[in-house]
C-alpha positions, 0 to 999 in steps of 0.5 A, spaced: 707 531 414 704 524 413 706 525 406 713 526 408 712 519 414 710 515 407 716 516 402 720 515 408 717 509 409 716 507 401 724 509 401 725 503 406 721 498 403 725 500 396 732 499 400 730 492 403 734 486 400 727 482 399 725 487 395 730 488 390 730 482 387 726 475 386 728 469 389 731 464 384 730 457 384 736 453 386 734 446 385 728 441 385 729 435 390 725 428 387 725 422 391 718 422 393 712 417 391 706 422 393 706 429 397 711 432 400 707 434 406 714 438 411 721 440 410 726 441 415 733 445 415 739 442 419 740 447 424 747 447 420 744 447 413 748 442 410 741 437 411 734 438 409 729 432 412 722 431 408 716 427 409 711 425 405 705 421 404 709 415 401 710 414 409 717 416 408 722 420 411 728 423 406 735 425 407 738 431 403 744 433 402 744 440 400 750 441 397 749 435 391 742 435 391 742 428 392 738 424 397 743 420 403 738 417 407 731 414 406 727 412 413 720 409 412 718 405 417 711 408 417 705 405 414 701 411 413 701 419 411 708 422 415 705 429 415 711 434 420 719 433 421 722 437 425 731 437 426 733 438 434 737 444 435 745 440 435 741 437 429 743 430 432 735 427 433 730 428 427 723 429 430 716 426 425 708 426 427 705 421 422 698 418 423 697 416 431 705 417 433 712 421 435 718 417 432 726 420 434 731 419 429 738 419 431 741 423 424 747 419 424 745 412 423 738 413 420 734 408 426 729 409 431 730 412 437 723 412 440 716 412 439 711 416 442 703 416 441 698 421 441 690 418 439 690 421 432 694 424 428 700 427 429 700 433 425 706 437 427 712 437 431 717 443 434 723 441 439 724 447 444 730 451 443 733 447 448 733 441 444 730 438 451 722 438 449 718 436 443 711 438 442 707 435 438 701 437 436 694 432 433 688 432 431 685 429 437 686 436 439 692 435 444 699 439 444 704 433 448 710 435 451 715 430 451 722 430 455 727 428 449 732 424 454 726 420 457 721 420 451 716 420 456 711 426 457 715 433 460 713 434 468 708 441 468 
């Protein structure tokens, strides 16, 4: 009986898409002055976000492969970004802060501090919180519309 559950198991594995091919290199994106610590996906596709250690964040379209946008207002390592889910507002985490970016102008919405690194940044599902998470072992809530900490 188990020999019969394992080739009915091992015929599964055999049948998945992921398994049956390799995933093939599409194109390789250059921009970036150090490491490229995060990437993001639109939640439309048609734009991938990068941050790096050169304090910048980058804009690519993935149709042409090009970068559209540079934001580099940081002084130091941006480690995470993050799209919101209408893909209107960017999300970073750099050294000690929380910035939101409108996509469409490239500026800076808002600042938000935590007391060491900021390592990564996640919106909800909603588009109405954003969570980051530091080194100074804290996980914040913030409220996008009022950049304040989200109520309990």
């Amino acid at each position: 009986m188990s020999r019969v559950i394992w080739l009915a198991f091992a015929g599964l594995m055999a049948a998945s898409p992921l398994s049956a091919q390799e995933p093939k290199l599409r194109d390789t994106l250059k921009g970036h002055t150090n490491h490229v610590w995060s990437v993001a996906f639109s939640p439309d596709g048609k734009t991938l976000a990068s941050g790096s250690g050169d304090a910048k964040i980058k804009l690519w379209n993935m149709a042409s492969g090009k970068n559209t946008a540079t934001l580099n207002t940081y002084t130091d390592y941006l480690h995470s970004v993050a799209f919101s889910p209408d893909g209107k507002t960017l999300a970073s985490g750099s050294a000690d802060q929380v910035k939101l970016w409108s996509v469409a102008s490239g500026k800076n919405t808002a600042t938000l501090g935590h007391r060491d690194g900021v390592i990564s940044v996640a919106f909800s599902p909603d588009g109405k919180t954003l969570a980051s998470g530091s080194l100074d072992k804290t996980i914040k809530l913030w409220d996008v519309r009022s950049g304040k900490k989200a109520d309990k």
